[in-house]
C-alpha positions in Angstrom: -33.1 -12.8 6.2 -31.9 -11.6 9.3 -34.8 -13.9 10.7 -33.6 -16.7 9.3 -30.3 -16.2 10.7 -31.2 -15.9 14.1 -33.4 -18.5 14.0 -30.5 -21.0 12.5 -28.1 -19.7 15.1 -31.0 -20.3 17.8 -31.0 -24.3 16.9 -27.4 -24.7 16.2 -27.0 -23.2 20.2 -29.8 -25.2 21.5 -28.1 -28.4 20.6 -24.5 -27.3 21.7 -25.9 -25.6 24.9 -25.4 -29.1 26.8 -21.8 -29.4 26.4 -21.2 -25.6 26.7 -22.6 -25.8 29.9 -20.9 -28.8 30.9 -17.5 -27.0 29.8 -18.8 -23.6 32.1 -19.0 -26.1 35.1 -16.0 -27.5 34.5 -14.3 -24.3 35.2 -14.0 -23.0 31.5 -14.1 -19.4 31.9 -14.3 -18.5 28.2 -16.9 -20.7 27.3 -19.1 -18.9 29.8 -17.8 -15.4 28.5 -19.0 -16.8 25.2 -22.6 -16.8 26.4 -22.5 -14.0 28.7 -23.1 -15.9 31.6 -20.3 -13.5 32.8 -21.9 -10.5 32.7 -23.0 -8.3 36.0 -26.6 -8.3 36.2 -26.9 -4.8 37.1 -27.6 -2.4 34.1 -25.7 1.3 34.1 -27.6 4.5 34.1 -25.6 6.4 31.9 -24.8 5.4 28.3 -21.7 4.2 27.0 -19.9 3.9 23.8 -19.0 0.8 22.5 -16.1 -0.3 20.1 -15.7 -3.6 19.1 -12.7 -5.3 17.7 -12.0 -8.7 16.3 -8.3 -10.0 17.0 -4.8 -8.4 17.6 -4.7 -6.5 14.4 -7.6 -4.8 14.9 -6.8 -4.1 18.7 -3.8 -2.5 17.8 -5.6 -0.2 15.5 -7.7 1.0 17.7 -6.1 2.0 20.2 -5.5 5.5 18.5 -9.0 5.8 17.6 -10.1 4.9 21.5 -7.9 7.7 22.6 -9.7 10.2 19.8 -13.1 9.4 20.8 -12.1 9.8 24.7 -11.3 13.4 24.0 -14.1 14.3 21.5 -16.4 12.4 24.5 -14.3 12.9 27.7 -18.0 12.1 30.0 -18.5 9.0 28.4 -16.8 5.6 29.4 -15.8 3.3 26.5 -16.5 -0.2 27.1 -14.5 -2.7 24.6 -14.9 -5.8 23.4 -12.7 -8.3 21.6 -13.5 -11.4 20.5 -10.0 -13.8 20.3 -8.6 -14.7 23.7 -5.1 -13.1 21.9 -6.8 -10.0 21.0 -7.8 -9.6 24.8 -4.4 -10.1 26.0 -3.5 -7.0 24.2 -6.3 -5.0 24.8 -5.8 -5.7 28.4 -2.3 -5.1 28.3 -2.2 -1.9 26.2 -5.9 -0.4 27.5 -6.6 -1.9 30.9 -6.4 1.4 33.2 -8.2 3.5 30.0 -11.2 1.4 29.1 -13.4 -1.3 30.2 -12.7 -5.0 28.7 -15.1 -7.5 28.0 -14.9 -10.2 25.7 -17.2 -10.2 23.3 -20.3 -13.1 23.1 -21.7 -15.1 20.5 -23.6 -13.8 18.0 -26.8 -15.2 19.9 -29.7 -13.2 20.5 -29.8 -14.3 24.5 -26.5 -12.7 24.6 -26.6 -10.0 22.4 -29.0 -8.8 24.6 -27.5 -9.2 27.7 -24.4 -7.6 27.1 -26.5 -4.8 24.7 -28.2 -3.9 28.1 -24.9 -4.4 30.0 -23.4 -1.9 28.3 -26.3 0.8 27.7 -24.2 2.1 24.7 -24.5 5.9 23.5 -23.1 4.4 19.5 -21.2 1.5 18.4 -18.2 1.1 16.5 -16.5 -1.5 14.7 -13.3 -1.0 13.9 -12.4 -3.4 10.5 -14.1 -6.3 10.4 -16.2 -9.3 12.9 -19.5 -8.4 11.5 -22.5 -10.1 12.9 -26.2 -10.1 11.9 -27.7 -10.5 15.2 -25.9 -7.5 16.8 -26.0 -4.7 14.0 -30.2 -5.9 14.0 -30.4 -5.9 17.7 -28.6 -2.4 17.8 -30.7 -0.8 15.2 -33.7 -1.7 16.7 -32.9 0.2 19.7 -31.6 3.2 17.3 -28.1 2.9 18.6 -26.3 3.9 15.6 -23.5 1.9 14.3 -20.5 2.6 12.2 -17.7 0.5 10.8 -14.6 1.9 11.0 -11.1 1.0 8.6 -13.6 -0.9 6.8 -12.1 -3.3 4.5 -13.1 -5.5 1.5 -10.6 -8.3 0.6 -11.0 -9.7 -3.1 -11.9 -13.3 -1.2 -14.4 -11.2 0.8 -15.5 -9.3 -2.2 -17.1 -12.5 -4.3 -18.6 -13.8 -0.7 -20.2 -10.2 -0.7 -21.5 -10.2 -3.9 -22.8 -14.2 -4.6 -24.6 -13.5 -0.9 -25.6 -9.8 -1.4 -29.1 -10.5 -0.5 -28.0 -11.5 2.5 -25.1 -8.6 3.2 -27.0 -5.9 2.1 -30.0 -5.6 5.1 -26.7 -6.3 7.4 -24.2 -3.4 6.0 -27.1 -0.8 5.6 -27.8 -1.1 9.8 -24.6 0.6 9.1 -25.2 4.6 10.1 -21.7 5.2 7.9 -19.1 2.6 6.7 -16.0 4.3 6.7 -13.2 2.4 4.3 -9.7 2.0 4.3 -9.0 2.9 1.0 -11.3 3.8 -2.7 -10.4 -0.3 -3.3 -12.5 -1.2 -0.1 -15.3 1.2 -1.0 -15.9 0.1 -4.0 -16.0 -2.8 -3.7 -18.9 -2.4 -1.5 -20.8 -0.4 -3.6 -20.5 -3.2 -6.0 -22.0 -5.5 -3.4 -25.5 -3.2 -4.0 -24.8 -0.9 -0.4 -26.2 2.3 -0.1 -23.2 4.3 -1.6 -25.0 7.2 0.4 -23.6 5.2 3.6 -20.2 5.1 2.3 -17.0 7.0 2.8 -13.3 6.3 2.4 -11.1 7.6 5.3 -8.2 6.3 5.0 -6.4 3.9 6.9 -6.1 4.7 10.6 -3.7 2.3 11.4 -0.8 5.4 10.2 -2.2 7.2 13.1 -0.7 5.3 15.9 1.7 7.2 17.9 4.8 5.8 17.0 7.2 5.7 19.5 11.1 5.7 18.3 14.0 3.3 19.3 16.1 5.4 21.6 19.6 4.2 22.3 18.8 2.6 25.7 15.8 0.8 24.5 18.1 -0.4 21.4 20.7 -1.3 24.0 18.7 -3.0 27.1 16.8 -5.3 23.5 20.5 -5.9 22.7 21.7 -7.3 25.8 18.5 -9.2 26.4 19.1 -10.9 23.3 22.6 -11.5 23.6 23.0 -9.7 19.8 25.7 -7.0 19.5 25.5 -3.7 17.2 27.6 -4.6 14.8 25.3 -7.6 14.0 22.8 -7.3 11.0 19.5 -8.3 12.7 16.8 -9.3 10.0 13.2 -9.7 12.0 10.5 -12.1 10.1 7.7 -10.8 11.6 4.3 -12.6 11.3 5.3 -15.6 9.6 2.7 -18.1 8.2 3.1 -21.7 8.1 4.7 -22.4 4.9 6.2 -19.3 4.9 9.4 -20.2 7.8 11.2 -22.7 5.4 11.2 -19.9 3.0 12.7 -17.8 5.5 15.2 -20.3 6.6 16.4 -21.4 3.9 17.5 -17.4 2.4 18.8 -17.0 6.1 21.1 -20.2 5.1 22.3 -18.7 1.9 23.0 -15.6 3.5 24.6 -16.6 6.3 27.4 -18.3 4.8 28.1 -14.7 3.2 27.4 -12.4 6.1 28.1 -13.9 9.2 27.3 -11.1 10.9 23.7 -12.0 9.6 21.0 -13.0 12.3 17.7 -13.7 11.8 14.9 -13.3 14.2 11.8 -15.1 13.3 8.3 -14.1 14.7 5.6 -16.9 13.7 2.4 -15.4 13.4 0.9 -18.8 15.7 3.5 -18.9 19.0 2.1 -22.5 19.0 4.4 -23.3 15.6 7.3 -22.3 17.7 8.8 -25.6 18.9 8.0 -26.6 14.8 10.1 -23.7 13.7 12.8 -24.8 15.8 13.5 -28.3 14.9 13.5 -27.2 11.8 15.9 -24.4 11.5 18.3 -27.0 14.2 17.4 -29.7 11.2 19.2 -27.3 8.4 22.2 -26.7 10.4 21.3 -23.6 12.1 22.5 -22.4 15.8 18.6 -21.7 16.8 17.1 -20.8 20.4 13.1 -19.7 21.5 13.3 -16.4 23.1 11.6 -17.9 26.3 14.9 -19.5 26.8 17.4 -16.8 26.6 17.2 -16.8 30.3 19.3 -19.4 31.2 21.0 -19.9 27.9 23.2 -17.0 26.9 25.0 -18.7 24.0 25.3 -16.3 20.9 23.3 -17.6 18.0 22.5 -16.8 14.8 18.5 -17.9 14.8 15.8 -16.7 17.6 12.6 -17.6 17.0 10.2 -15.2 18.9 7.4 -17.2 21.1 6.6 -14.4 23.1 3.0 -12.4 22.7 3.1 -8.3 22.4 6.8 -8.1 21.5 7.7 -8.3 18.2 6.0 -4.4 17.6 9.3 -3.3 19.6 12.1 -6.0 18.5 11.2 -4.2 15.1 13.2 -1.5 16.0 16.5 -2.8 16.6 16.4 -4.6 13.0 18.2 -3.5 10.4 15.5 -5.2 7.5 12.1 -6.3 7.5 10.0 -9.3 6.3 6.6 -8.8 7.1 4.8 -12.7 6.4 1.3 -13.5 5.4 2.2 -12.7 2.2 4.4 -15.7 0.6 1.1 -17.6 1.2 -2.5 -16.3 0.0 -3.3 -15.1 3.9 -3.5 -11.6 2.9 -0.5 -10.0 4.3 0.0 -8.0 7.3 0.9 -4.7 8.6 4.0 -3.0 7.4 3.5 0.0 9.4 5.5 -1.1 12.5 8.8 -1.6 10.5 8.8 1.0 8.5 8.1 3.3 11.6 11.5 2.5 12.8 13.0 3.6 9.3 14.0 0.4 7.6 13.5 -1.3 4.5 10.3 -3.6 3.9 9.8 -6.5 2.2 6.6 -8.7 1.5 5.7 -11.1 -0.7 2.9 -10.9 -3.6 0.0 -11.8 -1.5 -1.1 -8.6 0.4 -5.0 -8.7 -0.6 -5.9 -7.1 2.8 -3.1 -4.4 3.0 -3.6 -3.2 -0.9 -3.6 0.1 -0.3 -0.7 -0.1 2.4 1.7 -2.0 0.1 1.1 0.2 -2.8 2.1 3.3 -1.3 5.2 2.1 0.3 6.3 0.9 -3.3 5.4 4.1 -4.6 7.2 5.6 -1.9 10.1 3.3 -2.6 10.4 2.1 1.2 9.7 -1.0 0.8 9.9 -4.1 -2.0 7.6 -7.1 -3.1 9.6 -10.1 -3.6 7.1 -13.0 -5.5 9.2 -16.1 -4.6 12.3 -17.2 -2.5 15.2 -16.2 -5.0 13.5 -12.8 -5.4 13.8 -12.5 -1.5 17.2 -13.9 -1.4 18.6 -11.2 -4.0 17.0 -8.1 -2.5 18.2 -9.1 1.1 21.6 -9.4 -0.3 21.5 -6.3 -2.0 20.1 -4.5 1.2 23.3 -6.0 2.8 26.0 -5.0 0.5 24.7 -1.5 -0.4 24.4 0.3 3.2 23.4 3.7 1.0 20.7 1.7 -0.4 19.2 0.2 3.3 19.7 3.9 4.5 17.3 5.6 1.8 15.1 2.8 1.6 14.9 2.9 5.5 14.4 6.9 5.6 11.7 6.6 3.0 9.2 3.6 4.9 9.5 6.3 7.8 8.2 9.1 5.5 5.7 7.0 4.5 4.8 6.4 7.8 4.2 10.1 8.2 2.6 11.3 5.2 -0.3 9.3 5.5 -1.6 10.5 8.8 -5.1 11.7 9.4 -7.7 8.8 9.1 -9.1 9.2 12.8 -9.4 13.3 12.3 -12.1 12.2 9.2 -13.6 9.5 11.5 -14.2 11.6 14.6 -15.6 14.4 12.5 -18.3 12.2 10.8 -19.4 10.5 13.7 -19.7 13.9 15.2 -22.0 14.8 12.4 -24.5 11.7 13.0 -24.4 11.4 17.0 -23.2 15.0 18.1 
């Protein structure tokens, strides 16, 4: 099977390689980066360990396991890849002086190889999700031993897995360990028909970010930046889908006519929908301004929608609730972890499919709430609003949740210590 991949992949490239190349001349840089035509030709002695992450969720989570792996292997350098141009812009921005950042290529052989032999690499780890035939079979053939890492098995994912388990199977078990998020993800791929031998659930290692607190300066230089006040009640929309800002702006409207101390910042999940979101929040009535413009327009407002990359993670922290989007629409959800760091209520809608685990402990823990529809999101922000005990305890619980849950990346480092040494 994993012959018959390659050799589709092989003739779908041949055909494209024309106007790749044409791009490549043309001064696109990522189409060359795409097939490694970027790559230094000379090859490094030493070996290096690789980690390999998808996008910007999957950067952010492993930038605590990059740092646990530098200390458990202090002589090796860690080369990492990413495969979305956003996901780089992170990396570089978060891991440039700690790590070396390449993006990653196609899942081509020609290129698997040349970055494979560009890197040299002592193991590899993927940390989530991004999984690609070509690479796991190149690897294992050189006995570099692979692991996934936060694994995770969404129910979408889950009947993929299992109507092409003939084809899954040879890929997962290249697999030295898959290490889950949660018993939910591991089952599921036992159910798929992988060696169960091969794998383990961890936990989720996103909790074991080092979560940095809003001190009053920070809280007060945000403030000002904004042109917001601390009497204001900041909600932050964080992540929101398309589909998912009309819902937001219309429960801002109700509100607002209630609280008008209210403001809303909005964070769309696609920076590109910005301009979208803004004509129509000015449409509905609604005093609204892009963060990029709060330079030269110091007007107080009661909308700001957030086009700015690497920000929102922060802005978090000087909110006073949380909506965390992807989850009014069937995109799985996102993570909740970075509000309810900063000790304040979370609320998400009913679709969380790739956060299951996540979004049942922070109900348990009664930090945070599902809301299945607009009304339900408009009552339990207004409650949050008139019941300041309530938004307190709810707040101090999503930061014990935070806490309690700690201790994914200890389990991690200790098995692949067990399997490479």
């Amino acid at each position: 099977m994993i012959l018959l991949y390659q050799f589709i992949y092989t003739i779908i490239i041949i055909c494209c390689v024309p106007f790749i190349l044409l791009f490549a001349a043309a001064g696109n840089k990522r189409a060359a980066q795409r097939l490694g035509l970027r790559l230094p030709k000379e090859y490094p002695k030493n070996k290096r360990i690789w980690i390999h992450a998808l996008s910007v969720g999957e950067v952010i989570s492993a930038i605590p396991l990059i740092e646990a792996i530098k200390l458990e292997y202090p002589d090796k350098e860690i080369v990492f890849t990413i495969t979305t141009a956003k996901g780089l812009l992170i990396a570089k921005k978060e891991l440039h002086e700690k790590v070396k950042i390449i993006p990653m290529p196609i899942d081509f052989w020609w290129s698997i190889n040349r970055i494979r032999n560009h890197i040299n690499p002592y193991f590899f780890v993927l940390v989530e999700t991004d999984i690609w035939p070509a690479l796991l079979n190149n690897l294992a053939q050189k006995n570099v031993k692979c692991f996934l890492v936060n694994g995770r098995v969404s129910p979408r994912t889950f009947k993929a897995y299992k109507r092409f388990s003939f084809i899954i199977k040879p890929v997962f078990n290249k697999f030295a360990l898959c290490m889950m998020q949660s018993e939910h993800d591991a089952k599921r791929l036992i159910e798929t028909g992988i060696d169960q031998n091969k794998i383990l659930t961890t936990g989720n290692i996103k909790f074991d970010r080092q979560w940095l607190p809003m001190q009053k300066q920070e809280r007060d230089n945000w403030l000002n930046k904004l042109s917001l006040s601390v009497e204001d009640d900041i909600w932050v929309a964080g992540s929101i889908h398309k589909d998912e800002e009309k819902i937001i702006l219309n429960v801002f409207l109700q509100l607002f006519t209630q609280f008008p101390k209210l403001r809303l910042i909005l964070a769309p999940r696609n920076i590109e929908e910005s301009n979208k979101i803004l004509k129509m929040a000015q449409e509905m009535g609604l005093n609204s301004i892009l963060k990029t413009d709060r330079d030269h327009d110091k007007n107080p407002y009661p909308v700001l929608i957030l086009n700015t990359i690497g920000e929102l993670s922060r802005i978090y922290g000087i909110g006073k609730i949380a909506f965390v989007g992807g989850s009014m629409v069937a995109s799985g959800g996102h993570n909740l972890l970075e509000p309810a760091s900063f000790g304040m209520p979370v609320l998400f809608g009913p679709y969380m499919h790739n956060f299951v685990l996540m979004s049942d402990l922070i109900l348990k823990e009664e930090g945070g709430r599902q809301v299945n529809n607009e009304n339900e999101l408009y009552q339990n922000i207004k409650k949050l609003l008139e019941n300041k005990d309530l938004c307190d305890r709810m707040g101090k619980n999503s930061k014990n949740f935070v806490d309690k849950h700690q201790g994914a990346i200890k389990q991690v480092i200790g098995h692949i210590r067990k399997h490479v040494g």
